[in-house]
C-alpha positions in Angstrom: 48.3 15.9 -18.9 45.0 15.8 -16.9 42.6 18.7 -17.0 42.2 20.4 -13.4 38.6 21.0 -12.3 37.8 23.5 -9.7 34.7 23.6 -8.0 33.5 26.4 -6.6 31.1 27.1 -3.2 28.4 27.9 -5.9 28.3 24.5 -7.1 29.1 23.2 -4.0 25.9 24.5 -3.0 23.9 23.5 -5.9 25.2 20.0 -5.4 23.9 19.9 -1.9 20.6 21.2 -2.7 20.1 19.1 -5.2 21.1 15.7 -2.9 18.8 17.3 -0.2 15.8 17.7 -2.7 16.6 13.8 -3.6 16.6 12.4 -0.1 13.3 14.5 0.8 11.8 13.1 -2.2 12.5 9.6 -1.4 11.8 10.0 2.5 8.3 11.6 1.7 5.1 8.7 2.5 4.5 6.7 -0.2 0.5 7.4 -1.0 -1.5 4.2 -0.1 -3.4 3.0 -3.1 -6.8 1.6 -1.3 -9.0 -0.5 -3.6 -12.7 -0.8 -3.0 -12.8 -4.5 -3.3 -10.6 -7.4 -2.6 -10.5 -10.8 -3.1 -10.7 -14.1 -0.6 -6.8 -14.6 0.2 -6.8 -11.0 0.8 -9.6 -10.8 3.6 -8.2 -14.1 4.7 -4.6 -12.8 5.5 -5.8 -8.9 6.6 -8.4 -11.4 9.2 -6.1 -13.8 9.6 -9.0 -16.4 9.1 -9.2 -20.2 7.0 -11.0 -20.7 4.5 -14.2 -22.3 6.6 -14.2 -19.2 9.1 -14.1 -16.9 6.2 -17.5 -19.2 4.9 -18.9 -18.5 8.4 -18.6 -14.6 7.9 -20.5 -14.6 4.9 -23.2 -17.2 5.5 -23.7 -15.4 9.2 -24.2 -12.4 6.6 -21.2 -10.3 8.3 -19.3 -9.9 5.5 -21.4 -9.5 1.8 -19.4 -10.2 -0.9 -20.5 -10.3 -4.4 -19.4 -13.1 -6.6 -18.2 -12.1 -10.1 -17.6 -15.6 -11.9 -16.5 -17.7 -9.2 -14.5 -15.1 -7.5 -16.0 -13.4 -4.2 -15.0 -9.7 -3.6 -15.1 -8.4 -0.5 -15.5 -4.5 0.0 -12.3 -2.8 1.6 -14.5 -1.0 4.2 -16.4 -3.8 5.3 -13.4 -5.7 5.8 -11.3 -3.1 7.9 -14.5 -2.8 10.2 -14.8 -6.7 11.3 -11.3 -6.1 11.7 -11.3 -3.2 14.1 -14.5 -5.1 15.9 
């Protein structure tokens, strides 16, 4: 024969809790991880720029990267500023 379990409002109560803890856990705002520096087809997508235009900001000096073998970075800042202009 089957074993009867009764649940009490105590548990009842602890059971809710608990759920409510979980769903306000998962609800909270994930924490945006910002890097400092970002590469090409990054700044390209965030600008929604080509490759040329994105040429144009750095020989018109309005973006300075730095070039770390082959790659260009792009600092985060900088980026999000041309973007907001």
């Amino acid at each position: 024969m089957t074993q009867v379990e009764l649940l009490t409002k105590d548990d009842l109560e602890n059971l809710r809790l608990r759920l409510l803890e979980d769903l306000m856990r998962m609800l909270e705002p994930k924490k945006k991880v910002v890097r400092d520096w970002i590469k090409s087809a990054e700044v390209r997508r965030i600008l929604n720029i080509s490759h040329g235009s994105l040429q144009n900001l750095r020989v018109n000096g309005m973006l300075n990267p730095r070039k770390i073998g082959g790659t260009y970075y792009y600092r985060t800042e900088e980026v999000e500023a041309l973007f907001k202009s």
